[in-house]
C-alpha positions in Angstrom: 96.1 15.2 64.9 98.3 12.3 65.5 99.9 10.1 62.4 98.1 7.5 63.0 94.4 9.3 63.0 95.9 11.3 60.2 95.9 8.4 58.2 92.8 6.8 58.7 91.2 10.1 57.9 92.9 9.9 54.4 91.9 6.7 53.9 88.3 7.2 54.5 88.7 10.0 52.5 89.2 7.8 49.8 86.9 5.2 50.0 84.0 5.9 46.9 81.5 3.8 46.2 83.7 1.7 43.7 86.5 2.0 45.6 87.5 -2.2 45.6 87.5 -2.2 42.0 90.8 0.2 42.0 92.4 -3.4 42.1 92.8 -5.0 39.0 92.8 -8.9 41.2 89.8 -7.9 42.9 88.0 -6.9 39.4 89.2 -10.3 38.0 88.5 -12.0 41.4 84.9 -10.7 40.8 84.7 -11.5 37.7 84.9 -14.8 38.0 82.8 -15.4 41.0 80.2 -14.0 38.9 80.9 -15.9 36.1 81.1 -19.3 38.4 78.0 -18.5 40.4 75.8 -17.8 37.9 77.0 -21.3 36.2 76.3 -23.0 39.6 73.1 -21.9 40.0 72.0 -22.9 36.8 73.1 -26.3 37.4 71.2 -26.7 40.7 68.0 -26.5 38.4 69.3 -29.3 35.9 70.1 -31.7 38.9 67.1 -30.8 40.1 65.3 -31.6 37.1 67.2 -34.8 36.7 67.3 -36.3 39.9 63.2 -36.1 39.7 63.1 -37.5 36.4 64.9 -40.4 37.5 62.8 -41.1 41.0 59.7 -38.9 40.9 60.9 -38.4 44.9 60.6 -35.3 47.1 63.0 -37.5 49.4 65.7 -37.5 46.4 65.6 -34.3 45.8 66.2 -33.6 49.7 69.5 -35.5 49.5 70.6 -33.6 46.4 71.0 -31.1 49.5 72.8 -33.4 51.6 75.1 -34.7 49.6 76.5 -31.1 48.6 76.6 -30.4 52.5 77.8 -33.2 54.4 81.3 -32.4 53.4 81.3 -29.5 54.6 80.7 -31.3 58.3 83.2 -33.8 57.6 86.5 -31.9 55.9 85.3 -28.4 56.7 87.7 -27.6 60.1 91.0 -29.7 57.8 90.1 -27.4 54.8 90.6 -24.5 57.1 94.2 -25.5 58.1 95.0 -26.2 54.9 94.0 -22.9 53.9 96.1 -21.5 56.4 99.4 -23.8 55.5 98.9 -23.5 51.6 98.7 -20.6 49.3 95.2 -19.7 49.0 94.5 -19.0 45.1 96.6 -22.9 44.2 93.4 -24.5 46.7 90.6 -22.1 44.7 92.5 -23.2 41.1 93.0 -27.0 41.9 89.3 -27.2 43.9 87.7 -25.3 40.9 89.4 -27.5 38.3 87.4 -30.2 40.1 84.6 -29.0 40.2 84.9 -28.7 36.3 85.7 -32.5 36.5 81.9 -33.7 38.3 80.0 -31.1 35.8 81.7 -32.9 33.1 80.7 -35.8 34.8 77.6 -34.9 35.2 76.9 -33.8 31.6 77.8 -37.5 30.6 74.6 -38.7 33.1 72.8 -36.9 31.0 74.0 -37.7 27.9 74.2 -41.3 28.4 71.0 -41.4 31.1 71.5 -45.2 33.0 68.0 -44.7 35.5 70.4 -45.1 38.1 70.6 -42.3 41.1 73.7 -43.2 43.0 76.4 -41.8 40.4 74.9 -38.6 40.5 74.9 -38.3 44.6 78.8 -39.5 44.2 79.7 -36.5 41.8 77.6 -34.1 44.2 79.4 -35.7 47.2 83.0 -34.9 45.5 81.3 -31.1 44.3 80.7 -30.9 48.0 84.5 -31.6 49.2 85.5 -29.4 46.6 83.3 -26.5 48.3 84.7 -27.8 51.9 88.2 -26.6 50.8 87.5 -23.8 48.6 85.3 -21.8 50.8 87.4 -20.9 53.8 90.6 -20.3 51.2 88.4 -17.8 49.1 87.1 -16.1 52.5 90.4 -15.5 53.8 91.8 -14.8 50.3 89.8 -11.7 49.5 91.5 -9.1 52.2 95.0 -9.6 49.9 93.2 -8.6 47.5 92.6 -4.8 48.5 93.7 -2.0 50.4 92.9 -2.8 54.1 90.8 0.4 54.4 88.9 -0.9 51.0 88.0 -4.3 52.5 83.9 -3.4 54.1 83.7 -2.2 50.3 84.8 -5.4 48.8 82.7 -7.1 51.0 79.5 -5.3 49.7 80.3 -5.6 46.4 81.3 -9.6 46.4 77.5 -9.5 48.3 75.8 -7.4 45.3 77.9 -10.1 42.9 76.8 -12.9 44.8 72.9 -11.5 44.8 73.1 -10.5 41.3 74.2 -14.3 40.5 71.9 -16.1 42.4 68.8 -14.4 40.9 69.9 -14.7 37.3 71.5 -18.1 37.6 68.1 -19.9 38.2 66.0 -18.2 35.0 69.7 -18.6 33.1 69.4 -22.3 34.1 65.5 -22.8 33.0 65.8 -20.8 29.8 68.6 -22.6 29.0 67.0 -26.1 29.8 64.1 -25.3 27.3 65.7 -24.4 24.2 64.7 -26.0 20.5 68.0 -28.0 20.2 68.8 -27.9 16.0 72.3 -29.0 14.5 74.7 -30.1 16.2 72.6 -30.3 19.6 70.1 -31.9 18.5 71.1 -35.1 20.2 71.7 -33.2 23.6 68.6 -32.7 25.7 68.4 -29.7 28.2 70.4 -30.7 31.5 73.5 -31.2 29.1 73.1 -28.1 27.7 73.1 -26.5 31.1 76.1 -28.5 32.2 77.9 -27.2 29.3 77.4 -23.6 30.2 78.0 -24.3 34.0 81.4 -26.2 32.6 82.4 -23.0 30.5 82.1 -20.6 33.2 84.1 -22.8 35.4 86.8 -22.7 32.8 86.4 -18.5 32.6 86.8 -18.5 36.3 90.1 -20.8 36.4 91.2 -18.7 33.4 90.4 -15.4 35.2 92.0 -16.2 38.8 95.4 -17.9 37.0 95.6 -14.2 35.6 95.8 -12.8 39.1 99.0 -11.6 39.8 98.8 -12.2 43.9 102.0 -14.2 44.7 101.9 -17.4 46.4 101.6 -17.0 50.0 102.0 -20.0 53.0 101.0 -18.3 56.1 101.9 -21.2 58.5 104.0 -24.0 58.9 102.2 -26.0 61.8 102.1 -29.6 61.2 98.8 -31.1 60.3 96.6 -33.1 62.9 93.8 -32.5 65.3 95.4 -30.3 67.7 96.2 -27.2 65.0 92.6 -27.9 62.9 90.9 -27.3 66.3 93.1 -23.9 67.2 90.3 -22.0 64.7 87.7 -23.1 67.4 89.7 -22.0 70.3 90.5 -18.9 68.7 86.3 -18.2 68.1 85.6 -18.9 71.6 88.1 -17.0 73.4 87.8 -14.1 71.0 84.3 -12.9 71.9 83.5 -10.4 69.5 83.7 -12.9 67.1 82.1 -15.9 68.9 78.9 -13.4 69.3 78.4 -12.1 65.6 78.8 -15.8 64.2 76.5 -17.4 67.0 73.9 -14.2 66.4 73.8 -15.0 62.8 73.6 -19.2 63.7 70.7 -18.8 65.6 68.9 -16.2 64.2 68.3 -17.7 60.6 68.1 -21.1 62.5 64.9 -19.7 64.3 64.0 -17.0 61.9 64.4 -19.1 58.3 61.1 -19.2 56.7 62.1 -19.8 52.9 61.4 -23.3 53.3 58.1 -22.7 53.9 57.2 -20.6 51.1 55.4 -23.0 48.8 52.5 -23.3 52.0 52.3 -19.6 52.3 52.2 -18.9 48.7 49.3 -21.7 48.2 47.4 -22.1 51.8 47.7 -18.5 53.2 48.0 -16.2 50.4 45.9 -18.2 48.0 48.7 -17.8 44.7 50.2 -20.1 42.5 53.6 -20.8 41.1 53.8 -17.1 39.8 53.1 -16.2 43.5 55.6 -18.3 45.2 58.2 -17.1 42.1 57.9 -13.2 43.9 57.9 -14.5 47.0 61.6 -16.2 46.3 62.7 -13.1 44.8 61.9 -10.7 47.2 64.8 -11.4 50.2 67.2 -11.6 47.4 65.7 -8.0 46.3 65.8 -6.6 49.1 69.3 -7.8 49.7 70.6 -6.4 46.5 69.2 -2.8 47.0 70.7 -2.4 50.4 74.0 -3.8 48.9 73.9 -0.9 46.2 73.2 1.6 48.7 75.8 0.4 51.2 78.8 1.0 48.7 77.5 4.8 48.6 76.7 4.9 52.0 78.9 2.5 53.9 79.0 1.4 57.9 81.2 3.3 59.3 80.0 3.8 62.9 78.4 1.8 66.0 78.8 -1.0 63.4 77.9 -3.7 66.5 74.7 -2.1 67.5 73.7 -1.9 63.8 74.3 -5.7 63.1 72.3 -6.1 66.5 69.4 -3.7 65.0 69.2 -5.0 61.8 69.0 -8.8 63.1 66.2 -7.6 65.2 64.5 -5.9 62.1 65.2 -9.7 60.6 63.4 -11.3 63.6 60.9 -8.5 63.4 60.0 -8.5 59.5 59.6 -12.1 59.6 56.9 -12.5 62.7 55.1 -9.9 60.2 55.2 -12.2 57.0 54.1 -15.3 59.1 50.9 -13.1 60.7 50.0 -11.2 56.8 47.1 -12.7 54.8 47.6 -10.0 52.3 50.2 -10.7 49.4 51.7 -7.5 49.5 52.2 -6.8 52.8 54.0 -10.3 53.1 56.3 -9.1 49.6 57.2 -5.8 51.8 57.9 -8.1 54.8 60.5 -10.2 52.6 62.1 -7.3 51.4 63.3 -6.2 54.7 64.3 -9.7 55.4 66.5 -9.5 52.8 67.9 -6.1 53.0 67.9 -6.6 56.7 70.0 -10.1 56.7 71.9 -8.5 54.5 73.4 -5.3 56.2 73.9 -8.3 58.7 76.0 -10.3 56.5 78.3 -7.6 55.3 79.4 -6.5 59.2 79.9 -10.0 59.8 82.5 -10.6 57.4 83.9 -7.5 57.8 84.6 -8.8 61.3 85.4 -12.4 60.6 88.6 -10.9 58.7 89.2 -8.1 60.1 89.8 -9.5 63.9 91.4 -12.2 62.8 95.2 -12.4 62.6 95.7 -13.4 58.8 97.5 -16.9 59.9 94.5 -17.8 61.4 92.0 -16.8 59.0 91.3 -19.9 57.0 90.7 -21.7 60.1 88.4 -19.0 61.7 86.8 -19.0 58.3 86.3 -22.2 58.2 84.2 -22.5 61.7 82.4 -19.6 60.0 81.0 -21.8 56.9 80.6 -24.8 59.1 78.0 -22.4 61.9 76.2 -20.8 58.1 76.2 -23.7 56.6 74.5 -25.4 59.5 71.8 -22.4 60.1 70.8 -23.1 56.5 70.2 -26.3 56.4 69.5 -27.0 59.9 67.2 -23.9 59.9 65.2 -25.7 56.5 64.5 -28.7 58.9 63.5 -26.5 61.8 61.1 -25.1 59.9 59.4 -28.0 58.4 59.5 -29.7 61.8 58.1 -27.3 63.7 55.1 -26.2 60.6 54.5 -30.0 60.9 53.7 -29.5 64.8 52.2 -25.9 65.1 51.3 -25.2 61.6 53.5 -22.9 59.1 52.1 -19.5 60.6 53.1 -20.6 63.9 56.0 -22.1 63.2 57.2 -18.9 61.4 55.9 -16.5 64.0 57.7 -18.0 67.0 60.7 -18.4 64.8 61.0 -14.5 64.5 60.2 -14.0 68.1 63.2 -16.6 68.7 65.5 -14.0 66.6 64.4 -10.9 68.7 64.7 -13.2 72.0 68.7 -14.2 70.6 69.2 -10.6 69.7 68.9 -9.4 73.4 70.6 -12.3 74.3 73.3 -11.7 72.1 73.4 -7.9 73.4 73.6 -8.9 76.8 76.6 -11.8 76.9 78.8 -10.1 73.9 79.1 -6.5 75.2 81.9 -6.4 73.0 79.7 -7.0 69.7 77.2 -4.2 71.0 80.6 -1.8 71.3 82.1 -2.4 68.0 82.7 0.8 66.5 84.3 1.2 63.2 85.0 -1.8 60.6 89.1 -1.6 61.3 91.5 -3.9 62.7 92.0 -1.4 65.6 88.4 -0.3 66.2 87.5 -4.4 66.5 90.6 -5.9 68.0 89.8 -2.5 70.8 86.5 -3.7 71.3 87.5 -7.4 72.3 90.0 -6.7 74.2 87.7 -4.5 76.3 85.5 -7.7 77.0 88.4 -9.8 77.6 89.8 -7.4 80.4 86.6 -7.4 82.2 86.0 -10.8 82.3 87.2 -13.3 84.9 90.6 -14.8 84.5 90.1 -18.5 84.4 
């Protein structure tokens, strides 16, 4: 056996299920995320709860939404140079320590309560920036973290803490919001409260990443302006392998999204209530979480293209099923593969995003990444709601999923390359598009 194969058997060798966690900056890395996540989700319920106590508005609480996400359009490709000329973990700390600054903010709203809206959008609108820069820096942060061979493990577990977070985040948020306030909070109402716990785990996270001991890294030294924050898009488009597993993922959960949709199917179709619609929420992210546990036992480690291709089908698939069920536990099942589906999904496609991608050019790549989710997400809420207010929600949901399986052939056919990826290694990917490249056309 050749050195180099000799290696990557003893490498694989010693992937275990934990394996990620042998490093002490990816345990603290971790950590924190949890930590942070949990304290964001709760506070999505207290602004939530206070923008609709101020204007009794479904329209209000839509540009809660907006104002978190149009950043992300507008500073999203410069935050990806800047993660690229900066050191990574200085953009997490300083964005993080403002982020602490608007839930301060935010806790004074509700302290001090003026019936006024606008301050509130302004603090989400700064949150939002904050997310624009730290989001590609802490996607191209976490391979220096780990072992290269450890790195589809660290994915899966940074998707089991992520899941883990966003389920418990929202009850930590509404239990928190309804307790008896005695002593010294009895002049706080519930919103503060949850401010102050989202504020503390902001604090453990800063506290927790300054322990890291990763040294300060600038990857590039390119000067700043159009030309270099556009080099991330060139490099997606000429690099097929990853142009088809982020446009796969864009259009699929643009067509296929039916969480929006919920509340109808839950009330109209299935005939529940709030408890209903409550399981119906939790069951993607159930789903999701299982299939995270079992992938860090069991991890991808072959024909990982035509397994992202299979399980987006199984997405597309699962949800045509859920919008056609009249029976609430056939449509809970359907969810659940949704989830676990998206989620062996989402785990190859990060593995990908960093793994072909030179590290100089990762925030960048990254950062086209978050603005292509960020847009199936929220673009894929108003597809739904547009086309249920057309068709109906069944329809609307069921031609959705036949969209996903339609973009999944697609997908097979025009990124061979994505339907030949092999392994989750630099080698294996980088192999497989360069094999496209070479039979393609010279321009």
């Amino acid at each position: 056996m050749a050195d180099g194969q000799t290696g990557v058997a003893e490498a694989a060798a010693e992937i275990g299920a934990g394996s990620a966690f042998l490093s002490r900056d990816f345990r603290l890395y971790q950590t924190a995320r949890l930590l942070v996540i949990l304290g964001a989700e709760a506070q999505a319920v207290a602004v939530a709860w206070q923008v609709y106590q101020i204007t009794h508005s479904a329209l209000a609480l839509g540009l809660t939404g907006l104002m978190l996400f149009a950043p992300i359009i507008l500073f999203m490709l410069a935050a990806g140079h800047v993660a690229d000329r900066y050191d990574r973990r200085s953009i997490i700390l300083v964005c993080y320590a403002a982020q602490a600054c608007c839930t301060l903010a935010l806790m004074r709203f509700a302290l001090h309560p003026n019936g006024h809206i606008w301050p509130i959008y302004a603090v989400l609108f700064a949150m939002g920036i904050g997310r624009a820069f730290s989001s590609p820096a802490s996607s191209a942060f976490l391979p220096s973290l780990i072992p290269r061979h450890h790195f589809v493990n660290a994915v899966t577990w940074g998707a089991i803490v992520f899941q883990i977070a966003n389920i418990a985040g929202p009850s930590v948020g509404g239990l928190l919001f309804t307790l008896p306030l005695t002593g010294f909070l009895k002049p706080w109402n519930g919103a503060a409260v949850v401010y102050a716990f989202s504020l503390i785990t902001l604090m453990a996270f800063l506290v927790l990443v300054g322990m890291m001991r990763t040294r300060p890294v600038r990857v590039v030294d390119n000067p700043f302006n159009l030309e270099t924050m556009l080099v991330g898009f060139r490099y997606v488009l000429r690099a097929k392998l990853l142009l088809g597993s982020i446009s796969l993922d864009l259009f699929a959960v643009l067509l296929g999204g039916a969480t929006a949709l919920l509340p109808i199917f839950a009330t109209d179709i299935l005939h529940g209530g709030p408890r209903s619609l409550g399981l119906l929420r939790a069951m993607p992210a159930l789903g999701a979480l299982v299939v995270s546990l079992v992938m860090t036992f069991r991890p991808v480690k072959r024909d990982a293209g035509k397994r992202m291709l299979i399980c987006v089908g199984i997405y597309g698939a699962a949800t045509v099923i859920f919008g056609l069920s009249h029976i609430m536990w056939v449509s809970l099942l359907a969810l659940v593969f949704v989830g676990a589906s998206d989620m062996v999904s989402v785990v190859i496609r990060a593995s990908i995003l960093q793994l072909a991608t030179p590290p100089e050019m990762r925030g960048r790549v990254s950062a086209v990444n978050g603005l292509f989710i960020g847009a199936s997400n929220e673009l894929g809420g108003f597809e739904s709601g547009a086309t249920a207010a057309w068709w109906g929600a069944v329809r609307a949901v069921v031609v959705g999923g036949i969209g996903s399986l339609v973009v999944t052939g697609l997908a097979s056919t025009l990124f061979p390359s994505l339907r030949q990826a092999d392994a989750l290694t630099p080698e294996s990917l980088m192999q497989a598009n360069l094999q496209q490249s070479a039979a393609e056309p010279p321009d």
